[in-house]
DORODREN-919298 format. One record per residue (C-alpha): residue number from 1; residue in one letter; chain; y, z, x. Coordinates in Angstrom, 2 decimals, m for minus. Example, Ala and Ser with C-alpha at 12.3 -4.5 7.8 and 13.67 -1.06 7.14 Angstrom:
! DORODREN-919298
R	1	A	A	m4.50	7.80	12.30
R	2	S	A	m1.06	7.14	13.67
! end
This chain:
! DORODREN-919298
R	1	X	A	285.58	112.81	134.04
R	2	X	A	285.52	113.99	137.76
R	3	X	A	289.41	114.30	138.80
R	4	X	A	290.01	114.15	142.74
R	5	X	A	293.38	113.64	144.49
R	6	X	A	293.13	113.19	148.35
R	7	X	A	296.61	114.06	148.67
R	8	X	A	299.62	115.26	146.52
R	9	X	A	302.70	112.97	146.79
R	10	X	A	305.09	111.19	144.67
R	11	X	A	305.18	107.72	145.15
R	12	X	A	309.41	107.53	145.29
R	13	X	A	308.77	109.33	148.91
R	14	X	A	307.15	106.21	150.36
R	15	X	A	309.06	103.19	148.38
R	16	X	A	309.14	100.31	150.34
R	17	X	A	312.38	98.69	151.67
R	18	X	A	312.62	94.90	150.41
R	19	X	A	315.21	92.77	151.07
R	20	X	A	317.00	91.86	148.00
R	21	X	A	317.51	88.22	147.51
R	22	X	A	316.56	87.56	144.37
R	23	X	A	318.82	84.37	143.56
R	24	X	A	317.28	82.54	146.25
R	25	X	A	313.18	83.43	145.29
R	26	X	A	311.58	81.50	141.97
R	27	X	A	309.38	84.07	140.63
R	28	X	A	306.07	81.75	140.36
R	29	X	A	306.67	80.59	144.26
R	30	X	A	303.77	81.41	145.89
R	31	X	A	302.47	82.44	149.42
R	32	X	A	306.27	82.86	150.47
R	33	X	A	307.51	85.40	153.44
R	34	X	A	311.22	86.82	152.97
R	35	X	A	313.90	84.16	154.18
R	36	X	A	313.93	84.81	157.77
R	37	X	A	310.73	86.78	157.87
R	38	X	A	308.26	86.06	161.07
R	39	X	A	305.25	88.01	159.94
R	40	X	A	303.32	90.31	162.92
R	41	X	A	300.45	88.79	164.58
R	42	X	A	297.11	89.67	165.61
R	43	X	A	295.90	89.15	169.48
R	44	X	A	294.23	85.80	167.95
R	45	X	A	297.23	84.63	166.29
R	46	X	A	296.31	85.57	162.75
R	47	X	A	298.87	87.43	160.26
R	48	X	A	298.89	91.03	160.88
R	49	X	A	297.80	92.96	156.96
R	50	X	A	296.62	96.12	158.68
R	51	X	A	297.97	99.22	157.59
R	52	X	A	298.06	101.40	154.23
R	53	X	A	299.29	100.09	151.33
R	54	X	A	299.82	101.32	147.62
R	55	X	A	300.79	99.38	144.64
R	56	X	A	301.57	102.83	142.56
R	57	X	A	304.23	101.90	139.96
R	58	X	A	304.95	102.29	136.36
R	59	X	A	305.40	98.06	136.40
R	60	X	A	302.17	97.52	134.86
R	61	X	A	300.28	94.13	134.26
R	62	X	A	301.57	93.03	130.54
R	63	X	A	304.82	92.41	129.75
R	64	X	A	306.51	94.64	126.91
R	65	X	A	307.63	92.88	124.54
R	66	X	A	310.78	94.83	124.33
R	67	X	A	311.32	93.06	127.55
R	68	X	A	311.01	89.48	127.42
R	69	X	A	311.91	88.43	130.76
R	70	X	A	310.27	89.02	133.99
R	71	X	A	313.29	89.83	136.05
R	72	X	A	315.40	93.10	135.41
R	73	X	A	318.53	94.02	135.80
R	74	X	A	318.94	97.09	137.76
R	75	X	A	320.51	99.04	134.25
R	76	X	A	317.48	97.78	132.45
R	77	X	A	315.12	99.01	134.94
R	78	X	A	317.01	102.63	134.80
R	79	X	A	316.29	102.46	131.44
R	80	X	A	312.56	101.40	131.98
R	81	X	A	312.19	104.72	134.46
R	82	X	A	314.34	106.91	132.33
R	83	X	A	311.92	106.30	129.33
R	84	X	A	308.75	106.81	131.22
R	85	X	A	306.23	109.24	130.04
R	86	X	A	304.99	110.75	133.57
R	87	X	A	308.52	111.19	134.94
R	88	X	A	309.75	112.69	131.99
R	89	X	A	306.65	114.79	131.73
R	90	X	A	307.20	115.57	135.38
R	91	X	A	310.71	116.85	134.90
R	92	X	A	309.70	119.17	132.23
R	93	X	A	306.69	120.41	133.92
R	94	X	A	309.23	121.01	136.77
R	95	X	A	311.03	123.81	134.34
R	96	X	A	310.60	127.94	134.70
R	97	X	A	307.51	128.85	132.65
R	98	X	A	308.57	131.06	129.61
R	99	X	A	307.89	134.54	130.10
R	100	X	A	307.64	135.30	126.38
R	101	X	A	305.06	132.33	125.44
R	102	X	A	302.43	133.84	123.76
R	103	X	A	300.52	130.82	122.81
R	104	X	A	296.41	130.76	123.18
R	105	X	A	296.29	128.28	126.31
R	106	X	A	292.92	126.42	123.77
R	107	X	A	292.74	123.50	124.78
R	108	X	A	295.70	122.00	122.13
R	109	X	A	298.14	122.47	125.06
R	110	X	A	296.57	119.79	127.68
R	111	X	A	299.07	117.28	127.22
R	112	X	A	301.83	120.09	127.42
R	113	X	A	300.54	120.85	131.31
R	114	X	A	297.42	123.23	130.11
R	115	X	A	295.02	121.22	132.58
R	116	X	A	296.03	118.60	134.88
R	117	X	A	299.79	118.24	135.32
R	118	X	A	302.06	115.87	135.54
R	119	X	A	301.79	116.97	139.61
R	120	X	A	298.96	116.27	139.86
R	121	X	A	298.99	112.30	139.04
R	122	X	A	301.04	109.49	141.17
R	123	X	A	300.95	106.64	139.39
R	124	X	A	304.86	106.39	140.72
R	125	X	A	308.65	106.34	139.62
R	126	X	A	309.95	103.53	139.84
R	127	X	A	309.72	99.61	138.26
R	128	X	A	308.36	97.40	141.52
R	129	X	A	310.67	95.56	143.22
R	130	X	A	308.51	92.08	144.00
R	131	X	A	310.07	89.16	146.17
R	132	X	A	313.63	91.16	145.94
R	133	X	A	313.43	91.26	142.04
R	134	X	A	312.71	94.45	139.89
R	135	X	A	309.81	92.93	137.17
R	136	X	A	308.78	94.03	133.87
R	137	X	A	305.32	92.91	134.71
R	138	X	A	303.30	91.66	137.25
R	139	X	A	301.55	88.58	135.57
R	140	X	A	304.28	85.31	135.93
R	141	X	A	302.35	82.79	134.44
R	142	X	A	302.28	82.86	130.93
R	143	X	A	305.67	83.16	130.76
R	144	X	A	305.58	85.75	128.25
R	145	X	A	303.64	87.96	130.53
R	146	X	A	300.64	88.70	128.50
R	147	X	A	297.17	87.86	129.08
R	148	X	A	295.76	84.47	127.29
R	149	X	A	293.03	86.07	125.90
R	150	X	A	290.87	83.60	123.90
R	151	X	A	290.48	84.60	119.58
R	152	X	A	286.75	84.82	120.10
R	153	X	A	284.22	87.15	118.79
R	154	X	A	281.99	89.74	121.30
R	155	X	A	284.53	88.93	124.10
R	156	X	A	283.98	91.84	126.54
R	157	X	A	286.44	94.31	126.15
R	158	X	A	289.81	94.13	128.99
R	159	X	A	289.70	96.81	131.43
R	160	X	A	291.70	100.08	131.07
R	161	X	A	294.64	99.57	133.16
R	162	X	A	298.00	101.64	134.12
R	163	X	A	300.04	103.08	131.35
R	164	X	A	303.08	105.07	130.64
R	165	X	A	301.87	106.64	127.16
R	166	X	A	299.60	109.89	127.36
R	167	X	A	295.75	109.72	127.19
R	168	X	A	294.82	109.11	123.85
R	169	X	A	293.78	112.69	121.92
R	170	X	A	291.13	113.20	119.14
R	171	X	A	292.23	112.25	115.87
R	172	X	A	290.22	112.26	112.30
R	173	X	A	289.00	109.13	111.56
R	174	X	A	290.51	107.70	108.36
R	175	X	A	287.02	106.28	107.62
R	176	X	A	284.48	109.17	108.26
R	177	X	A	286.26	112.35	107.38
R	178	X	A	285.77	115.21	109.75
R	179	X	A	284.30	112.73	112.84
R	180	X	A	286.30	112.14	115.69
R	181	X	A	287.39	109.14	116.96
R	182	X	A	289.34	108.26	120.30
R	183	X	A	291.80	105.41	120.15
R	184	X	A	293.75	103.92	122.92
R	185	X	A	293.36	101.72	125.93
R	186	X	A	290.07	100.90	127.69
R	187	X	A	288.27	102.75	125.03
R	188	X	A	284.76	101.64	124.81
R	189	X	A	281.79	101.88	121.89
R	190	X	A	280.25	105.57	121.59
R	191	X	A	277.40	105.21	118.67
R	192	X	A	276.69	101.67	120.41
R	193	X	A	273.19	102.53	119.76
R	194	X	A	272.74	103.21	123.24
R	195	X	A	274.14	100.46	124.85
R	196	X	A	276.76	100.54	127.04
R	197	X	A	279.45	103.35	126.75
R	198	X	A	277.35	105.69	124.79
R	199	X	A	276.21	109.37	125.67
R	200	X	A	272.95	109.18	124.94
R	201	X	A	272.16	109.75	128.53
R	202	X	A	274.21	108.87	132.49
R	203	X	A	272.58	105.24	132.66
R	204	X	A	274.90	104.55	129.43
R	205	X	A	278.37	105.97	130.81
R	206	X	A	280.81	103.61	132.08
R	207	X	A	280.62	103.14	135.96
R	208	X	A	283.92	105.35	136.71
R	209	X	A	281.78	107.98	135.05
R	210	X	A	278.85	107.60	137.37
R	211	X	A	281.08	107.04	140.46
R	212	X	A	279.78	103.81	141.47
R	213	X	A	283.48	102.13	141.30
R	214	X	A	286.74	102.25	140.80
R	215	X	A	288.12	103.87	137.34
R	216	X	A	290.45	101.22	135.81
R	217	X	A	289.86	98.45	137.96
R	218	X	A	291.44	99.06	140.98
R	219	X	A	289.05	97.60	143.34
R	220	X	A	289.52	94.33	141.28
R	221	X	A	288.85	91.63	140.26
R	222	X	A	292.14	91.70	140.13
R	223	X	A	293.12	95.16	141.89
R	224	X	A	295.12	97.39	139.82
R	225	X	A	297.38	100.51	139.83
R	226	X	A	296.27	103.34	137.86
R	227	X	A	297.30	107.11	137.37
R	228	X	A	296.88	107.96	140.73
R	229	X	A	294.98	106.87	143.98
R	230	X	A	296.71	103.95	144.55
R	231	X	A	295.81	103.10	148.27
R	232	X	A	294.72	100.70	150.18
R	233	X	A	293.58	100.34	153.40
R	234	X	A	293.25	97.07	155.03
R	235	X	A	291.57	96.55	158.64
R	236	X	A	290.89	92.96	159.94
R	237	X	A	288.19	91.60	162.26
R	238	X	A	287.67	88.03	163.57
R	239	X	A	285.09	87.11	160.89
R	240	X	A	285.43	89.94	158.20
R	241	X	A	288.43	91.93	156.51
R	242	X	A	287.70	94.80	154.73
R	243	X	A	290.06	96.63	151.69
R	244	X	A	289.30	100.49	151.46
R	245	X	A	290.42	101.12	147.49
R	246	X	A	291.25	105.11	147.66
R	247	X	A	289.45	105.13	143.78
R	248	X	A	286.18	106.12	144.47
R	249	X	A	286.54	105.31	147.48
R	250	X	A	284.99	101.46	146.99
R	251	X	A	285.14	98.95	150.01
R	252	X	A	285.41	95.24	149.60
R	253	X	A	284.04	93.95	152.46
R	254	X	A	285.04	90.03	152.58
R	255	X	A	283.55	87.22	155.44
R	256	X	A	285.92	85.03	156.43
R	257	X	A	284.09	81.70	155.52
R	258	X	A	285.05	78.66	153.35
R	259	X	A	281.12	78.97	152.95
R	260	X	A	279.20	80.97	150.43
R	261	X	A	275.64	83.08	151.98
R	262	X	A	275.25	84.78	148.53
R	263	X	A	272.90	82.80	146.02
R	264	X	A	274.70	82.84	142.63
R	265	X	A	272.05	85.35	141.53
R	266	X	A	273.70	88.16	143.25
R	267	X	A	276.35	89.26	141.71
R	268	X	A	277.52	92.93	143.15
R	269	X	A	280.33	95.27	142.56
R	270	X	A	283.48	93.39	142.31
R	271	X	A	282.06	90.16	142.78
R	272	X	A	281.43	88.40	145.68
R	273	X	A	284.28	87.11	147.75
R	274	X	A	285.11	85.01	150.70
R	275	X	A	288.42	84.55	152.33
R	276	X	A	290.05	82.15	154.59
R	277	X	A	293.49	82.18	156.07
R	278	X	A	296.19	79.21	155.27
R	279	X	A	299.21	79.97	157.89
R	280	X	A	300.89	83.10	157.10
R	281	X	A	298.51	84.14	153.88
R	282	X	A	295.11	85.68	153.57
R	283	X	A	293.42	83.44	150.63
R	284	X	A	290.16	85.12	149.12
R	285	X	A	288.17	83.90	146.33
R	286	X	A	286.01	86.01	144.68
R	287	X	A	283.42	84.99	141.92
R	288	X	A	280.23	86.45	140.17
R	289	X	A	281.26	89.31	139.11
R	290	X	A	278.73	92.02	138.07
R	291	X	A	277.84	91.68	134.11
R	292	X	A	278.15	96.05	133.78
R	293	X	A	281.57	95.89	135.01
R	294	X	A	284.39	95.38	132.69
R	295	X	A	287.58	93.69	133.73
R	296	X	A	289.44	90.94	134.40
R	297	X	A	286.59	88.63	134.95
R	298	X	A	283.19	87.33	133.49
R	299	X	A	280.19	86.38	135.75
R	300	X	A	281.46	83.27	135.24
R	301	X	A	285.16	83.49	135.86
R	302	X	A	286.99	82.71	139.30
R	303	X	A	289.68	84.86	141.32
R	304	X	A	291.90	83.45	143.87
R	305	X	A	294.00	86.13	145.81
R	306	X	A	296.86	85.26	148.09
R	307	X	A	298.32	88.38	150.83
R	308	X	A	301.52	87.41	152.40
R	309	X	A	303.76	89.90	154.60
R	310	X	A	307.42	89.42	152.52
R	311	X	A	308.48	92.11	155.03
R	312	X	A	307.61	94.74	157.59
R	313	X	A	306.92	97.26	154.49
R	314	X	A	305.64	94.81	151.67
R	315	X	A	302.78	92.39	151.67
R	316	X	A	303.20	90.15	148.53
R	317	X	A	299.88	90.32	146.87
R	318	X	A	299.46	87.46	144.54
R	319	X	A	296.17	86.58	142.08
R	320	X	A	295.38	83.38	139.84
R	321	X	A	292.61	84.42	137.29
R	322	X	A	290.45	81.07	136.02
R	323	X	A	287.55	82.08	133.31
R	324	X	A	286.84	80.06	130.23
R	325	X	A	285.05	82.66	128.85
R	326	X	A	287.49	84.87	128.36
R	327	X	A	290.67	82.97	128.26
R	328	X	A	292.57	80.14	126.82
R	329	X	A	293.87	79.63	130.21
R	330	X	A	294.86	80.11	133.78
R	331	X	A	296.92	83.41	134.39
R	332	X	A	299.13	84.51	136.97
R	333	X	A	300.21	87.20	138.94
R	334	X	A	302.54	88.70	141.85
R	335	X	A	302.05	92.46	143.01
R	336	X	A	303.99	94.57	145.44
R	337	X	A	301.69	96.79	148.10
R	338	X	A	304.22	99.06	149.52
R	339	X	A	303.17	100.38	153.17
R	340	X	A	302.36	103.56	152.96
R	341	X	A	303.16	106.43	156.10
R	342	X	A	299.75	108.38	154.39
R	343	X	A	296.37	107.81	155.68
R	344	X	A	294.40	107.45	152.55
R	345	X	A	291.42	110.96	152.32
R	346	X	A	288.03	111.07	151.06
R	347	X	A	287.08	110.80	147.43
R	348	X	A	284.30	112.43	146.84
R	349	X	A	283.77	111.62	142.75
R	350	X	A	280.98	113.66	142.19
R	351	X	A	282.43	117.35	143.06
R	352	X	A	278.26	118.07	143.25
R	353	X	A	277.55	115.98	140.06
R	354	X	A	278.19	118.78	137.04
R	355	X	A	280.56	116.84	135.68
R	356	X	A	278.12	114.43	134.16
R	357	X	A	275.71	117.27	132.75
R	358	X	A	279.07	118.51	131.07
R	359	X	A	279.66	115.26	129.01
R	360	X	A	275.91	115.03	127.91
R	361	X	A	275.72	118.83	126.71
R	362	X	A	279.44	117.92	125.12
R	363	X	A	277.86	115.11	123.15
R	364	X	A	274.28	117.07	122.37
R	365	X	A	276.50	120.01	120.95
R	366	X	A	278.71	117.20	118.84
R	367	X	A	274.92	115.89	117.79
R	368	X	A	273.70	119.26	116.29
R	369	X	A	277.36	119.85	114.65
R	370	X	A	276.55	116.47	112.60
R	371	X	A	279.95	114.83	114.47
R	372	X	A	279.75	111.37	116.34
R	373	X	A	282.12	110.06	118.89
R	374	X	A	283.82	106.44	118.05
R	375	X	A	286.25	104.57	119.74
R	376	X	A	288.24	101.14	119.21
R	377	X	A	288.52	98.97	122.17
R	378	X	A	291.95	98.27	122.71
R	379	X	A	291.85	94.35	123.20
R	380	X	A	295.50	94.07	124.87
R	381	X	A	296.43	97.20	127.60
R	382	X	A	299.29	96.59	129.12
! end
């Protein structure tokens, strides 16, 4: 998978400043400025969202369920960073290299800092701080913080979304001895036959793989934080605002109109939305949903998306997920986007395309060696 970082930062450098009220803010209110907050305005009197913004954070969207509420204290969300896998992995890469290590760098080192290091990913430090509160996850609604998913067979798989745990490594299978299989989140189907997933040639590899969006959903429906490339630019017009996701460097480009132009037939890239503004907040709605692209949404499935500025360095981002298909029922969500001093750089995804060519040999070489790739969908994430 093609790797690019437009920049090299840690995300603890450009942590917002919030205002810390949290007795006086219910965590499910919606569309709410900080007490006292007057939001900047544009010359026609809209809310001022421009800038750079980042949501990078190891607050993720599920709840643990070693943490069953949705507020932390500020001990528990020591803990929470203390424990993480990236900034521990981060201080130890930080250590004086052993002189005397003789070990064959193979391959079986990766996760040890043999390829990309923990410096080179910023999926950030610390547990967001959302409406003055430090949260354990950013869905509110269930209560328990974890997705409704419905108990139904050949529901599409949830997208792959932010985690603290390393990437998942090749194990034995305990049902085919000596194949391979890959378990952990946002795995997808490999010997699907050649549907979608499989190697059998670049029309079958997921999207991130073919750089036509966003790895791990970060361009939405709903927009996500990841590993690293956790941007967002947003620019306003009279009749348009557009959303530059840093991730493969996607655009949502949304009219402002209560009205839809697109027939229902259409269904692009990360749906099709339309936004309107309701005093303070930018509402857009976004619906129809490309079938190829696995998320948080079905082709039939509606997202609602609230921006508010809670401060001059935080715009409250808040989503409301409706889809029968895939859930039991409405979910609920509040995100932080940080303003960011860092302009967001180019992502270029392809680094001349040889990337793909490598996973298709990789699987044609598995094919004459009589192994098979496999994978278990993980139906939960985090």
């Amino acid at each position: 998978m093609n790797v690019v970082l437009g920049r090299l930062r840690r995300s603890g450098a450009v942590c917002a400043i919030v205002v810390a009220i949290a007795s006086a803010v219910s965590p499910a209110a919606f569309a709410q400025s900080a007490p006292g907050y007057t939001p900047p305005r544009l010359n026609d009197g809209r809310p001022d969202l421009e800038g750079t913004w980042t949501n990078a954070s190891i607050t993720n969207m599920q709840r643990d369920a070693k943490r069953p509420n949705l507020v932390l204290s500020e001990q528990e969300a020591a803990e929470e960073e203390g424990a993480d896998y990236y900034n521990n992995r981060t201080r130890e890469d930080a250590k004086p290299n052993d002189p005397n290590d003789t070990r064959l760098l193979d391959g079986t080192d990766l996760l040890s800092g043999g390829g990309y290091n923990a410096f080179w990913v910023d999926q950030g430090t610390k547990v967001a701080t959302v409406k003055g509160q430090l949260r354990s996850s950013w869905i509110v609604e269930p209560a328990n913080g974890r997705i409704p998913y419905k108990a139904a067979p050949g529901r599409p798989a949830p997208a792959p979304v932010a985690s603290s745990a390393p990437s998942p490594t090749p194990k034995p299978s305990a049902t085919a001895p000596g194949k391979i299989s890959v378990q952990g989140p946002g795995a997808v189907d490999r010997n699907a036959g050649g549907g979608y997933g499989s190697y059998n040639g670049p029309e079958t590899r997921p999207l991130g793989d073919r750089c036509l969006i966003g790895f791990g959903n970060t361009g939405g429906p709903v927009m996500t934080n990841v590993l690293y490339n956790n941007h967002y630019q947003i620019v306003q017009a009279p009749d348009h605002v557009m959303i530059l996701v840093e991730m493969v460097h996607d655009a949502r480009i949304i009219p402002i109109s209560r009205e839809r132009v697109r027939p229902d037939v259409i269904k692009p890239w990360l749906g099709d939305s339309i936004g309107w503004y309701e005093g303070d907040t930018l509402v857009v709605e976004t619906r129809n949903v490309n079938p190829m692209q696995r998320g948080y949404l079905s082709p039939k499935g509606k997202l609602t998306e609230r921006f508010t500025r809670w401060s001059d360095t935080q715009i409250t981002y808040e989503f409301t997920v409706e889809d029968e298909t895939l859930y039991s029922q409405p979910w609920k969500g509040e995100m932080a986007l940080n303003l960011s001093k860092e302009p967001i750089y180019e992502y270029a995804c392809h680094e001349g395309n040889y990337a793909m060519p490598g996973i298709l040999a990789g699987a044609r070489k598995q094919e004459r060696e009589g192994k098979i790739v496999a994978a278990n969908a993980d139906e939960e994430g985090r």
